[in-house]
C-alpha positions as CSV (number, residue, x, y, z in Angstrom):
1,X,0.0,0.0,0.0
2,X,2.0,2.7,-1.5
3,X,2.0,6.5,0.5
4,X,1.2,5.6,4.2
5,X,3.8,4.1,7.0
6,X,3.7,0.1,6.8
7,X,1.9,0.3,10.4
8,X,-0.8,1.7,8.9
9,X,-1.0,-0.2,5.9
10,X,-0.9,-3.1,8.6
11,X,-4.2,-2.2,10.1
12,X,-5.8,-1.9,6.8
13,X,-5.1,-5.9,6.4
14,X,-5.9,-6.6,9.8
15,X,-9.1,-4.6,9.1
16,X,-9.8,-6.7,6.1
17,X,-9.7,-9.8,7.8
18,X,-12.2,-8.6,10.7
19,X,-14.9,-7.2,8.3
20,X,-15.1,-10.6,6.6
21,X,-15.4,-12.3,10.2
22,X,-19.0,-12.1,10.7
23,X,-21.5,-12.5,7.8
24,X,-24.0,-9.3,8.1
25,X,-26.8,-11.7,7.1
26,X,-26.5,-13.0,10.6
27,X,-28.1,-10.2,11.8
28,X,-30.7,-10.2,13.9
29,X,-31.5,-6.7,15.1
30,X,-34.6,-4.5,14.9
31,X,-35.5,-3.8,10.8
32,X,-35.0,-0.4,9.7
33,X,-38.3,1.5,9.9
34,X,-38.7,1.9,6.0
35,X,-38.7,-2.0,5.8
36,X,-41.1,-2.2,8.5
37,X,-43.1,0.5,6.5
38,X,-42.7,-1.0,3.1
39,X,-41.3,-4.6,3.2
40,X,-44.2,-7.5,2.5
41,X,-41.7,-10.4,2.4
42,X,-44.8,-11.6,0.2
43,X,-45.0,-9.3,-2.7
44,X,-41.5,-7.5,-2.6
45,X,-37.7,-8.7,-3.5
46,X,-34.9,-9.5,-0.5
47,X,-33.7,-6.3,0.7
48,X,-30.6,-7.7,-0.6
49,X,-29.7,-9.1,-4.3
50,X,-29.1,-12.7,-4.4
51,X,-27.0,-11.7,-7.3
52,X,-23.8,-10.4,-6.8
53,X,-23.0,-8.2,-9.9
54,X,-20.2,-7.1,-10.8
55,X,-19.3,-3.3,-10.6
56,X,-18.6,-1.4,-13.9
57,X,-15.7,0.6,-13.9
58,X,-15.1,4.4,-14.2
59,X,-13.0,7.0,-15.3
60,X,-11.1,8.2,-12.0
61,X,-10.0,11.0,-14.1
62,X,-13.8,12.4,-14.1
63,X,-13.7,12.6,-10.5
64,X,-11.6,15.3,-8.9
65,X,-8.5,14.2,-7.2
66,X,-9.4,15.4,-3.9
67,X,-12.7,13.3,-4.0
68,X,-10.6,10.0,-5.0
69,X,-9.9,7.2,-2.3
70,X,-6.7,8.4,-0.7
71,X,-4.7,8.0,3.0
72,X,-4.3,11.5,4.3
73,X,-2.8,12.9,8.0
74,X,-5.9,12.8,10.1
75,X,-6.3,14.9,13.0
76,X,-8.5,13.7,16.1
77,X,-9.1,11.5,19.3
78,X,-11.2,9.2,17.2
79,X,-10.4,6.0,17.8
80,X,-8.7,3.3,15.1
81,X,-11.7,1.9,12.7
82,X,-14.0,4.7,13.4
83,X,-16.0,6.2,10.3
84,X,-16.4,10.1,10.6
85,X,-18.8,11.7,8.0
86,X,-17.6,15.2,7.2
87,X,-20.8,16.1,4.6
88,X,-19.8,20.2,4.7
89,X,-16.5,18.9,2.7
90,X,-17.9,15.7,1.3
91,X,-15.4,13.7,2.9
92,X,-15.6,10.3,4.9
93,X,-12.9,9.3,6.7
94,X,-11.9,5.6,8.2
95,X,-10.1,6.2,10.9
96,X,-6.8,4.6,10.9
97,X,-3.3,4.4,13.3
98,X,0.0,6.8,13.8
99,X,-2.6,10.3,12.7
100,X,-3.4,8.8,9.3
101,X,-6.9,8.0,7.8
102,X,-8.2,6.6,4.6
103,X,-10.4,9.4,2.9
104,X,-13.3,8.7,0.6
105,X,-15.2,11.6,-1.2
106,X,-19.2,11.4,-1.2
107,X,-21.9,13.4,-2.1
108,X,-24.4,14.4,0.2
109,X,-28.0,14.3,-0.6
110,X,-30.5,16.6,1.5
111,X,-31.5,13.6,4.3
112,X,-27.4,13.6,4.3
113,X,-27.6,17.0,6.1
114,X,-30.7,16.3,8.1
115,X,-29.2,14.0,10.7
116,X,-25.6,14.3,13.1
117,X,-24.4,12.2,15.7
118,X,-23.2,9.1,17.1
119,X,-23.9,6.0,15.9
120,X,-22.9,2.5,14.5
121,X,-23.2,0.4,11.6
122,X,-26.5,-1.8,12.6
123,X,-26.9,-4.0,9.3
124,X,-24.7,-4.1,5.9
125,X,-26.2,-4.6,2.4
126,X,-25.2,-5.9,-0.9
127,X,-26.9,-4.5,-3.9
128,X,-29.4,-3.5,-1.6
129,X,-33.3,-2.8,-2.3
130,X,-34.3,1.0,-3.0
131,X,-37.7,2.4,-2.0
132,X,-38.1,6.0,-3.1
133,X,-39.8,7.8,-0.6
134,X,-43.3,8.9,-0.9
135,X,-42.6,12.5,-1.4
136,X,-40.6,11.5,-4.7
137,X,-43.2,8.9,-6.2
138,X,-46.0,11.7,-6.1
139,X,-43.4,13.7,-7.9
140,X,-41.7,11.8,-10.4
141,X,-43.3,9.7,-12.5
142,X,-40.2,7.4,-12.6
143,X,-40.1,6.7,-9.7
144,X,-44.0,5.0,-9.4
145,X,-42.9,2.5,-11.0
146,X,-41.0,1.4,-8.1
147,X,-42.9,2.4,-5.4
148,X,-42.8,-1.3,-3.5
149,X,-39.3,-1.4,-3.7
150,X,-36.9,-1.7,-6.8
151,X,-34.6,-4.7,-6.5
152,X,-30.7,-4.4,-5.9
153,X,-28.5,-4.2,-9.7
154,X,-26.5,-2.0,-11.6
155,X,-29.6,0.6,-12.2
156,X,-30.8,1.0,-8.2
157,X,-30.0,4.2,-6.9
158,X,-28.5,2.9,-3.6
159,X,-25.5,1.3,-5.9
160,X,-23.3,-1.5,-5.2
161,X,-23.4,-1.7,-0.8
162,X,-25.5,-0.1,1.8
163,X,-23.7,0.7,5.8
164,X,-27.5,1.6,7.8
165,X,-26.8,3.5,11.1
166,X,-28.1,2.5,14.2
167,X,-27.9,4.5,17.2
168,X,-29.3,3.4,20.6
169,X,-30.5,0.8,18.6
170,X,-32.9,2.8,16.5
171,X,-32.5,2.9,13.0
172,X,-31.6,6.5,12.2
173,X,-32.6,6.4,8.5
174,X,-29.1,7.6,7.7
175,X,-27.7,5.5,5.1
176,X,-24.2,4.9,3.5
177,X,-24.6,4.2,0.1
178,X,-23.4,3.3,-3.4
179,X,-24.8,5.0,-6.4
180,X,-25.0,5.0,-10.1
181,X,-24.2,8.4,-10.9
182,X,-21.0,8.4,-10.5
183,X,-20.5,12.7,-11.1
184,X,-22.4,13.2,-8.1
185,X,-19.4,12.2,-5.7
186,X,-18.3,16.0,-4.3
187,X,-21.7,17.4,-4.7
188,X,-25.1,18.3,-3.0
189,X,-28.1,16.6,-4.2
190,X,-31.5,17.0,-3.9
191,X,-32.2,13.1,-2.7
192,X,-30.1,10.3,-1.1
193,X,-27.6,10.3,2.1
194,X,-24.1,10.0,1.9
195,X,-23.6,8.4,-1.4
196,X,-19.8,6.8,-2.4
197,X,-18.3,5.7,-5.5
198,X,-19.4,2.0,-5.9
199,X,-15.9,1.0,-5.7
200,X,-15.3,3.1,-2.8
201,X,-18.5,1.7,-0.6
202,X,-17.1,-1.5,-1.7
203,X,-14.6,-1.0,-0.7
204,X,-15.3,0.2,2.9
205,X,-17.7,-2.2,3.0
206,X,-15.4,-4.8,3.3
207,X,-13.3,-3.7,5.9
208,X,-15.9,-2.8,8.5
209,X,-18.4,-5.1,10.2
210,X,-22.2,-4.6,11.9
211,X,-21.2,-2.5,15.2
212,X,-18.6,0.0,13.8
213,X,-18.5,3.1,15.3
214,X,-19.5,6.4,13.3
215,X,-19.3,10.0,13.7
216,X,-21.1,12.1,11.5
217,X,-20.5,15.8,11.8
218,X,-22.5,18.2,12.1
219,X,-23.3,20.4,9.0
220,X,-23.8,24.3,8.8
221,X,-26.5,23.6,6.8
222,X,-28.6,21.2,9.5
């Protein structure tokens, strides 16, 4: 791992090998609220794609350099493996040893704003299910066409992986998510939560498991 101390880059493997030790699947926590709302195990897909596709590549020279995955000097008493959401600078952070992080850039859709705290990573998803709100099917036309639920792929809006923050074991609603556009990453949108590269929330999926700590700043724009 060229551009950080071996230390760190030590961490990052030993990181590796604990996000693959328990299978998110295994679950068993309360459901989010939307799934409560919305999921009729009956009528409606998994939450999660039984298909694992494979992610199409991109252009890193479309996104700005400061928005690709990097390992920066980090600055805080956060401790090792912590995710900090920074959605002023659309910046996440995973929190690594010796004042070094690695640093993703997102975009930040309005719910990304809405919401700041504490909180951990309460259930993991692969090419997770997308329900648009209710708001946006009386809106968009589009978007009636999925208004049960449209199943995980290439095409869903929540991308490739979905982190879901919990925080005293409520579901917050804040979500960590992939997407399929990728020119958003470094922007404000209208929709979403914190939305990553699907690479990227690949990624980080993969090197965090269900009880990983997360900060996520609070905005001037909350």
């Amino acid at each position: 791992m060229a551009g950080m101390p071996a230390a760190s880059a030590q961490i990052v493997r030993e990181q590796k090998i604990r996000g693959n030790e328990q299978d998110p699947l295994q679950w068993d926590g309360t459901p989010s609220v939307a799934e409560e709302q919305y999921y009729d195990p009956a009528l409606l897909p998994p939450p999660e794609s039984p298909i694992d596709f494979s992610i199409p590549e991109i252009n890193p020279r479309k996104i700005k350099k400061q928005f690709r995955r990097q390992y920066v000097e980090f600055e805080g008493p956060e401790d090792p493996g912590t995710l900090v959401v920074d959605p002023d600078n659309r910046f996440l952070y995973q929190v690594l040893v010796y004042g070094y992080a690695k640093r993703y850039g997102v975009g930040v859709g309005r719910a990304g704003f809405a919401w700041a705290g504490h909180a951990q990573i309460g259930m993991k998803r692969r090419w997770p299910r997308w329900v648009p709100p209710r708001e946006m099917v009386d809106r968009d036309p589009r978007a009636r066409e999925w208004a049960n639920g449209q199943p995980g792929g290439p095409n869903n809006p929540l991308g490739a992986r979905a982190l879901y923050l919990y925080a005293d074991g409520k579901d917050t609603l804040y979500r960590i998510h992939g997407t399929n556009e990728p020119s958003s990453i470094g922007k404000a949108m209208s929709s979403g939560c914190i939305r990553m590269l699907n690479q990227d929330v690949a990624d980080l999926y993969d090197n965090v498991i269900v009880g990983t700590p997360v900060i996520v700043r609070t905005s001037r724009g909350s």
